[in-house]
C-alpha positions in Angstrom: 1.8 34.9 -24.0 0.1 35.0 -20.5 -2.3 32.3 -21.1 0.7 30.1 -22.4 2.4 30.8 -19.5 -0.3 30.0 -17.3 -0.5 26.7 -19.1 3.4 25.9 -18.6 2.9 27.1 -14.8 0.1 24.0 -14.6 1.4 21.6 -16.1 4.6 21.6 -14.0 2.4 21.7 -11.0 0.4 18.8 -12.5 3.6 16.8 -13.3 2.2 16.7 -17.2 4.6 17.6 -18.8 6.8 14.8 -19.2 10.8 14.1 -19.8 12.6 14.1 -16.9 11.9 12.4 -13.3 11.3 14.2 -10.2 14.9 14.3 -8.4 15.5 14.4 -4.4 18.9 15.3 -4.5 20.2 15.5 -0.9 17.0 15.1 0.7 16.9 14.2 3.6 14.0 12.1 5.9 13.7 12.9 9.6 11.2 10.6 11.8 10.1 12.7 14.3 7.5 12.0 17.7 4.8 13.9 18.0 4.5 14.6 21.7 1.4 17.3 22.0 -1.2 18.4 20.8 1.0 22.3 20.1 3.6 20.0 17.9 0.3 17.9 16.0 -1.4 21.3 15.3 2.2 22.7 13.7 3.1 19.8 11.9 -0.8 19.5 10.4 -0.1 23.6 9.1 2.7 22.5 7.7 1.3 19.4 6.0 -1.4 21.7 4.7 0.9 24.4 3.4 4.3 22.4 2.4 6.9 24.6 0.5 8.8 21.1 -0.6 8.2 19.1 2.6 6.8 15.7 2.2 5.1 14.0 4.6 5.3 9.9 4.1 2.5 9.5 6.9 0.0 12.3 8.2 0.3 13.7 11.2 -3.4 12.8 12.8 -2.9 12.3 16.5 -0.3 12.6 19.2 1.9 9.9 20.4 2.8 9.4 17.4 6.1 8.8 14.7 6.3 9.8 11.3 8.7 10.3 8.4 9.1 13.8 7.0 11.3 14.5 3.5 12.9 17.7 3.8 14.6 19.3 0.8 18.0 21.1 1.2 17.1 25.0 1.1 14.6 23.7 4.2 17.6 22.0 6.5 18.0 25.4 9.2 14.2 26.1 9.1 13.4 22.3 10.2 16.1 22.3 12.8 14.8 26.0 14.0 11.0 24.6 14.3 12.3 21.5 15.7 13.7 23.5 18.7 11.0 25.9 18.9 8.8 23.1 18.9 11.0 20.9 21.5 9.8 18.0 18.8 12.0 14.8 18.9 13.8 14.0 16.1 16.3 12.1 14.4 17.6 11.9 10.5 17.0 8.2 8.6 18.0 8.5 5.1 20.5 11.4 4.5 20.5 11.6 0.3 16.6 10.1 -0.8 18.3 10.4 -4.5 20.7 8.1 -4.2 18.7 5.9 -2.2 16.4 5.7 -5.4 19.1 5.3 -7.7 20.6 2.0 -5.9 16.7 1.0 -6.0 16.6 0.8 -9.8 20.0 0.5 -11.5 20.5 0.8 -15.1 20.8 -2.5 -16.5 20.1 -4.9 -19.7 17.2 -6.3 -20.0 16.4 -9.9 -18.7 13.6 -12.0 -18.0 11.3 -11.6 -15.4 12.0 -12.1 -11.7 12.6 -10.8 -8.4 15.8 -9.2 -8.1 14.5 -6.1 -9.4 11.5 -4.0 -9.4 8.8 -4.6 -12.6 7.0 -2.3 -14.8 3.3 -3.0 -15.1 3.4 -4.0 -18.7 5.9 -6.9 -17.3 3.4 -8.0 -14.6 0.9 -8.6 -17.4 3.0 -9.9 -19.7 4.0 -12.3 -17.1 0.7 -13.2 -15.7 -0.2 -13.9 -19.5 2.9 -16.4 -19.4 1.0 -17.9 -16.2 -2.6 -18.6 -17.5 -1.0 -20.2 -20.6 1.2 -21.9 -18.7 -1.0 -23.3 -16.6 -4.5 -22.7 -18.3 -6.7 -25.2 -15.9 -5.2 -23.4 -12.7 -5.3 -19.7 -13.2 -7.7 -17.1 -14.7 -7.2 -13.8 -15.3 -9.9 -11.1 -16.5 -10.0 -7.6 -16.8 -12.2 -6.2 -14.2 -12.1 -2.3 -16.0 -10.3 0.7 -16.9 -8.4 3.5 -14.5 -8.8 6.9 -15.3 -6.2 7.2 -17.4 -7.6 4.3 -19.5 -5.1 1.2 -18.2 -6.4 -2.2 -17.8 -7.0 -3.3 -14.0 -6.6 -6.9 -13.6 -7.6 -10.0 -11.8 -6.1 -13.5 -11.4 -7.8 -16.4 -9.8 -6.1 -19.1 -8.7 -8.0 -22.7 -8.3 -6.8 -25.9 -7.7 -10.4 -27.3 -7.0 -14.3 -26.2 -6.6 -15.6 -25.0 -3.4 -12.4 -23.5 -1.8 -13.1 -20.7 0.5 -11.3 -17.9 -1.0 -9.2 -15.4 -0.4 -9.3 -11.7 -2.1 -5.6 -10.1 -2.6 -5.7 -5.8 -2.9 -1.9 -5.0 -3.8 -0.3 -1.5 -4.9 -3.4 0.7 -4.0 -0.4 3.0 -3.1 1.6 3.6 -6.1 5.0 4.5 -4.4 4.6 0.8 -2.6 6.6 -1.3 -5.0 7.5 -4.0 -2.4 3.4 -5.0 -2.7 3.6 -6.1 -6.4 6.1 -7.7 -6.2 5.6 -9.7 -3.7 2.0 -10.8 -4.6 3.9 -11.8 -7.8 6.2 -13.8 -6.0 3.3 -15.4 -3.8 1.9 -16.3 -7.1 4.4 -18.2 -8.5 5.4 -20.0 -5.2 1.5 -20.9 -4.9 1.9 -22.5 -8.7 5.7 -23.9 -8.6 6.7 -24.6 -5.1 7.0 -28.5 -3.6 6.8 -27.4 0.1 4.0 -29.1 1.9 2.6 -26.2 3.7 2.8 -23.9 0.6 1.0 -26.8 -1.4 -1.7 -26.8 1.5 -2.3 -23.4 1.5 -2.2 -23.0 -2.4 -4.2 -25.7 -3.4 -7.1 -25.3 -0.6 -8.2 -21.7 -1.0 -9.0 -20.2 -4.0 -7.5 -16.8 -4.7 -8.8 -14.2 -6.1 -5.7 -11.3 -6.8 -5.6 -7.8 -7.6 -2.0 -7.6 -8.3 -2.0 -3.8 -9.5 -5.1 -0.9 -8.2 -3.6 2.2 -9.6 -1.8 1.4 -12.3 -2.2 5.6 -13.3 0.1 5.4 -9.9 2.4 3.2 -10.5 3.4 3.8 -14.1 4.2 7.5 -12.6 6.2 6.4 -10.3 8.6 4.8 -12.9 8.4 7.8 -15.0 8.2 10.7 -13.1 7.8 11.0 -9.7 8.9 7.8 -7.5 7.1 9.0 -4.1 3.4 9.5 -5.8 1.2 8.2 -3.5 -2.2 8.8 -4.8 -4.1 7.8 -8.3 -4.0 10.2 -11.3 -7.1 11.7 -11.9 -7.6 15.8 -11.7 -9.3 16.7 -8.8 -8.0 20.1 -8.6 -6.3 22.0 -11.6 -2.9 21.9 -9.3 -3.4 18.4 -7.8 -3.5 15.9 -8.8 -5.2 12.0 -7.4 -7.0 10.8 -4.4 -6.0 8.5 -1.9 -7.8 5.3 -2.9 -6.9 3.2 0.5 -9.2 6.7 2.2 -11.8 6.8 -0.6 -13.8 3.5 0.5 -17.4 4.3 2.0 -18.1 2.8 5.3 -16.8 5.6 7.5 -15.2 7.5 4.8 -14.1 11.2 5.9 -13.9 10.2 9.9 -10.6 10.9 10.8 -7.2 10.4 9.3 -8.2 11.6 6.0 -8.2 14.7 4.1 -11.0 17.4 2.3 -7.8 18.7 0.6 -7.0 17.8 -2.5 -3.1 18.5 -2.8 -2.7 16.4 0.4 -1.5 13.0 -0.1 -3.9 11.3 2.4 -7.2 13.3 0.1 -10.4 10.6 0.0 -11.9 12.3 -2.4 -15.2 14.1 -3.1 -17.5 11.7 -2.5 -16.9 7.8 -1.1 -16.0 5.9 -3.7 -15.9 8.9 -6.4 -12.7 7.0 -8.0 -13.1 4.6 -11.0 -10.3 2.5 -9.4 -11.8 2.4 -6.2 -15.1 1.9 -8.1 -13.5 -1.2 -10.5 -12.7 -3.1 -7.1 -15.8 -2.9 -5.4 -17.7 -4.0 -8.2 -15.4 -7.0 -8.6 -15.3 -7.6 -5.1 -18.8 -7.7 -4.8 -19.7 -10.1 -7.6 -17.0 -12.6 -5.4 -18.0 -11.6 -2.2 -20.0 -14.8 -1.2 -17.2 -16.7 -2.0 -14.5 -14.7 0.0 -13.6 -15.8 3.4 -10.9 -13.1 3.5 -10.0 -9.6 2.1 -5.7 -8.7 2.4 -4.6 -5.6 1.7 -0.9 -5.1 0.8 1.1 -2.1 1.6 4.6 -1.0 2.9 6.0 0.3 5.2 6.3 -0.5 9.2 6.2 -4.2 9.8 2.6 -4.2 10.8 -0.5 -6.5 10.7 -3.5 -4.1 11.1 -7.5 -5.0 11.4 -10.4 -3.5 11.4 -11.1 -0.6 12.2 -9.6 2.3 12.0 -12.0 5.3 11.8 -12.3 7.6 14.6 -13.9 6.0 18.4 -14.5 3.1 16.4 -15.4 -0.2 18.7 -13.6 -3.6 17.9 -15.4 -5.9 15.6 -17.3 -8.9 16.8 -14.1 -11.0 15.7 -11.5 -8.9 17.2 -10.4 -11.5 19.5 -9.5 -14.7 16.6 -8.0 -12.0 13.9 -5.8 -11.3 16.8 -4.6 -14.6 17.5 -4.2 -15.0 13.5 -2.5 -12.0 13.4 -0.2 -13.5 16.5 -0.1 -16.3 15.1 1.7 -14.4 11.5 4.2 -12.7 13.1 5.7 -15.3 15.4 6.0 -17.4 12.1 7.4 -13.9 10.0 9.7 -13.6 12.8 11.1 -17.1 12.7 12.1 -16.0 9.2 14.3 -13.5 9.3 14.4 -11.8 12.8 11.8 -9.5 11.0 9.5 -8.2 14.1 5.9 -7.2 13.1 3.3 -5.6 15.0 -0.5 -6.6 15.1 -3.9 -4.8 16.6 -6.7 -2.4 14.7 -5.1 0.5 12.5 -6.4 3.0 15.2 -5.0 1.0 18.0 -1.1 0.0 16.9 -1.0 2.5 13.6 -3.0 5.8 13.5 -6.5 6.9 12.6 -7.1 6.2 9.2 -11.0 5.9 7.8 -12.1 5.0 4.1 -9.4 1.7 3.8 -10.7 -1.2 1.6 -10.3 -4.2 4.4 -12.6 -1.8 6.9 -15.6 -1.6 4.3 -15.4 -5.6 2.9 -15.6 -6.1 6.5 -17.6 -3.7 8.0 -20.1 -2.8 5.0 -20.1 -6.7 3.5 -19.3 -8.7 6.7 -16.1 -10.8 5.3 -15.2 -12.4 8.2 -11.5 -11.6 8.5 -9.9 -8.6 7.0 -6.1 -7.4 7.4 -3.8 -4.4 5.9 -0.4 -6.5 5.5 2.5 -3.6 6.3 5.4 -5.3 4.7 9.1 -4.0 5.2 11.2 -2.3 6.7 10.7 0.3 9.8 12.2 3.5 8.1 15.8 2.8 7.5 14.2 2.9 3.4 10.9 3.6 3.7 9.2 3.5 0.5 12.5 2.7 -1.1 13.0 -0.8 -0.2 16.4 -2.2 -2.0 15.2 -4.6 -4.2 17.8 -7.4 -2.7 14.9 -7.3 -0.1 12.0 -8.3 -2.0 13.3 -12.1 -2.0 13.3 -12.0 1.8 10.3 -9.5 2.5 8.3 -12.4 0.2 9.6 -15.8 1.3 8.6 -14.4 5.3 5.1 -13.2 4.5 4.6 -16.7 2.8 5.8 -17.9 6.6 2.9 -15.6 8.0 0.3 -16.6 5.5 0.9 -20.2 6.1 0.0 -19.4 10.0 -2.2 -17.0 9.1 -4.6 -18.8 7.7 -3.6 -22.3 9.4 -4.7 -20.0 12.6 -7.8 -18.9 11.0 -8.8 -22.5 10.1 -8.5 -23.8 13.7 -10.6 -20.9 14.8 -13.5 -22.3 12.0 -13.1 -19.2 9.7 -12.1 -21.1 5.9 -13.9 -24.6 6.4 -15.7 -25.1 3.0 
């Protein structure tokens, strides 16, 4: 009886045992401002020891804002550390549940698009439909397995030989649904739309996509636990996953990463100990000579972020033209919508963050311009963008593309 007790007491830690969802009922997220170093050193114990807190970003450094989740029986204790603390604060989502229940209404099934959020069989499925749709245009192959034995795919894009090319990271984050589907959307406006400037960009580039990087992640997301950040494989017997966007080598492990394993920002044992982290380098590196850029996608906080973002790190040696690309993006996002981004080096304009894919294709393999595209919104939903929103967060990063790489190609980056 003890040991099956012990084995019912893990697998709820784990999340294995299946059946019902993770629920936030009246949950609420606070964004507070770190201030001092007295308020970084508190919230970091508390990150480290959370008794149903959440943290949606870590708290590495002073001066600055994050988004905490605080469960209901935790409401007085918060507010009494917040005063004791003198730690700014204010509340930006008031029930998480039923912010994730208008996310993903229950509804019949219909054929694939983008007013709702996609399973990863659908993605497939759908990029299937593309390559037979148009079989002289796109590619896709399957570049290996995750650890939970789900195919991890890629899809090229060609209109001609001897593009320079352009390599897509998307949903390294599982909780990050926004990235998906927008890269989905992206595909289909580079196959379908008439608009000069999306033909240009489509058509003279070749694209090389990774739609979906933890697809362990994401399917858990829809089935169990809709904030899982990490991927699923069992570092510890409690916790589970590492952060794959802190498991890339290049300056793995310095600064804004964790040795911990139950921590959501965890790189791992080793750099690049993950076989999803692993799947993507290898493919990257058998396209590397012909990629002029690595993208990341992620949500949330409107940012455009370049290398590097490790811990006293210098700028790189083309600091100066990703910035006026990355200028250049957000005027046009802007135009869009109203939408404002922000643009620098992660350690500059976000926090410290070490082990990210765009930092090592750059730093380790010297692709000449990398970038962590932050999509939508600023906090209002986090994580939990409405999915009336993907539409809008697509059609105005498809304005910053265009610039981007318009930009880029003034400054002599993408000439074939």
């Amino acid at each position: 009886m003890i040991v099956k007790a012990v084995v019912l007491l893990l697998c709820c830690a784990t999340g294995l045992l299946r059946g019902e969802q993770v629920r936030y009922d009246n949950y609420r997220v606070y964004e507070v401002a770190i201030a001092d170093q007295t308020q970084l050193e508190a919230l970091q114990y508390v990150e480290r020891n959370p008794d149903g807190y959440l943290f949606w970003e870590s708290p590495v450094q002073t001066n600055m804002k994050l988004n905490i989740v605080v469960p209901p029986h935790k409401f007085a204790e918060f507010e009494e550390l917040s005063g004791n603390l003198a730690l700014a604060h204010r509340l930006r989502i008031s029930n998480l549940q039923q912010l994730i229940e208008d996310e993903s209404p229950k509804r019949s099934r219909r054929a694939f698009g983008w007013e709702e959020y996609q399973t990863l069989d659908d993605i497939y499925s759908w990029i299937d439909e593309k390559v037979a749709e148009f079989p002289t245009i796109v590619s896709v192959e399957t570049i290996g397995q995750s650890y939970e034995d789900r195919d991890m795919k890629a899809v090229k894009i060609s209109y001609k030989e001897g593009n320079p090319g352009i390599f897509i990271e998307s949903n390294i984050h599982a909780r990050e649904w926004i990235t998906s589907a927008t890269v989905t959307w992206l595909m289909n406006e580079f196959l379908t739309s008439t608009a000069p400037e999306v033909r240009e960009l489509a058509e003279n580039y070749d694209w090389y996509i990774l739609p979906v990087v933890n697809p362990d992640g994401l399917n858990y997301t829809k089935t169990t636990n809709r904030l899982w950040r990490k991927n699923r494989y069992p570092h510890n017997v409690l916790c589970y996953g590492v952060d794959m966007n802190r498991n890339f080598p290049g300056h793995w492990m310095e600064g804004g990463a964790s040795a911990v394993p139950c921590t959501d920002t965890y790189a791992g044992p080793e750099a690049g100990s993950e076989v999803e982290t692993q799947n993507i380098m290898n493919y990257f590196v058998s396209v590397k000579d012909k990629v002029n850029a690595y993208l990341s996608f992620h949500s949330y906080g409107q940012y455009i972020l370049f290398p590097y973002g490790h811990q006293n790190a210098e700028y790189s040696e083309n600091y100066y033209d990703m910035m006026e690309m990355g200028e250049a993006a957000a005027v046009a996002i802007f135009n869009r919508f109203s939408t404002p981004y922000e643009f620098g080096t992660t350690a500059d304009v976000l926090y410290i963050a070490s082990g990210s894919s765009p930092d090592w294709a750059h730093g380790t393999h010297g692709t000449p311009v990398a970038a962590t595209f932050e999509f939508r919104d600023n906090g209002v939903h986090g994580f939990i963008l409405p999915p009336d929103q993907i539409i809008p967060n697509a059609m105005e990063v498809l304005d910053g593309l265009v610039a981007f790489f318009r930009k880029g190609k003034e400054l002599g980056h993408f000439n074939a």
